[in-house]
C-alpha positions as CSV (number, residue, x, y, z in Angstrom):
1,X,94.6,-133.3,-27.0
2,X,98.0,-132.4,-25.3
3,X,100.4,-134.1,-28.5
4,X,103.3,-132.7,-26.7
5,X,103.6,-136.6,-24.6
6,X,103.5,-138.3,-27.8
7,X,106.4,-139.7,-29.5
8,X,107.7,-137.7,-33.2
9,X,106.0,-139.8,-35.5
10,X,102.5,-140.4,-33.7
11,X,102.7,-136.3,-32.4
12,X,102.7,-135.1,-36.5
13,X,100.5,-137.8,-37.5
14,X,97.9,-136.4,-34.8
15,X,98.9,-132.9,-36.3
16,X,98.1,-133.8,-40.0
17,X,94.9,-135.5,-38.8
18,X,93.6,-132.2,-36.9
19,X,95.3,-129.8,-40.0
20,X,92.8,-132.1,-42.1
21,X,89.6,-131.9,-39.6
22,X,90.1,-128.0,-39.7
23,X,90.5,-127.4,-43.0
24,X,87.5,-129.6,-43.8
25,X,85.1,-128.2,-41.9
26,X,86.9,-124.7,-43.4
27,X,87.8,-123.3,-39.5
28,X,91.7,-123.4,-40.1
29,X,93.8,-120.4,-41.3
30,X,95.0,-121.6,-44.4
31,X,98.3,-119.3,-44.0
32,X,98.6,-121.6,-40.2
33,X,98.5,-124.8,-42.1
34,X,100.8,-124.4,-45.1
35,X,103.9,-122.7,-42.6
36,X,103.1,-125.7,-40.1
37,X,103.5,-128.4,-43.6
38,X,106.4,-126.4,-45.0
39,X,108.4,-126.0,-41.7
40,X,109.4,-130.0,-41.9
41,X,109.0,-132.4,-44.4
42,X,107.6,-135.2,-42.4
43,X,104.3,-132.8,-42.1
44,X,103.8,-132.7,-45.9
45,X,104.0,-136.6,-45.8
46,X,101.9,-137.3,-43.2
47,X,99.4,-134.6,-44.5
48,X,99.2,-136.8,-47.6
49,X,99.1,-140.2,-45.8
50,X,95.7,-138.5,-44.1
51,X,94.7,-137.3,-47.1
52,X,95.1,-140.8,-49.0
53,X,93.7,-142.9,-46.5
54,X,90.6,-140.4,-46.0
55,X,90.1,-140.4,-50.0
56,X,90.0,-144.8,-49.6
57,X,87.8,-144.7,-46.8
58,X,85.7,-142.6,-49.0
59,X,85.5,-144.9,-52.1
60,X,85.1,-147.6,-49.0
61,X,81.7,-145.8,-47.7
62,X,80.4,-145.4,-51.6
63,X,81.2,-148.9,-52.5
64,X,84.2,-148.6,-55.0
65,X,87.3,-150.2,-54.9
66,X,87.0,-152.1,-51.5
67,X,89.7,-154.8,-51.5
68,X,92.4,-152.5,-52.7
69,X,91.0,-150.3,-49.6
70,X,91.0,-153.1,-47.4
71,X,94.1,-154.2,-48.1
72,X,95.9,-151.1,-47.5
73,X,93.8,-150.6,-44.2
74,X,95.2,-153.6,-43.1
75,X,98.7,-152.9,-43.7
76,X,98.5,-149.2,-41.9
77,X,97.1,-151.2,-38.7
78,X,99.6,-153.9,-39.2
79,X,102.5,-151.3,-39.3
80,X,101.0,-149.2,-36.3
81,X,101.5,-152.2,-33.7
């Protein structure tokens, strides 16, 4: 995906999500990703938001602590429109 048409925000939230996929599936140079997080501070914070929201999705898919995971589901999609 071509982030360069995207506005700021959505362009290093797409970044953090892709950083994540990569490093999960362990095909990212670690070295890549921590110059790419360190070089602004809005990558650190949307690394964590993917991070946060993947860990809730988890404890969604296992069955623990749905309605605070619901909830704060809700209020990302809420914010996004």
């Amino acid at each position: 995906m071509n982030t360069d048409d995207l506005p700021p925000r959505k362009r290093i939230i797409d970044e953090a999500a892709t950083w994540y996929a990569e490093l999960d599936s362990g095909v990212a140079d670690v070295r890549e990703f921590e110059v790419w997080r360190d070089s602004d501070p809005r990558h650190a914070v949307a690394f964590a938001q993917i991070v946060g929201t993947v860990s809730l999705l988890d404890k969604v898919k296992d069955g623990q602590d749905g309605e605070h995971a619901s909830s704060f589901v809700s209020q990302r999609m809420n914010r996004s429109k």
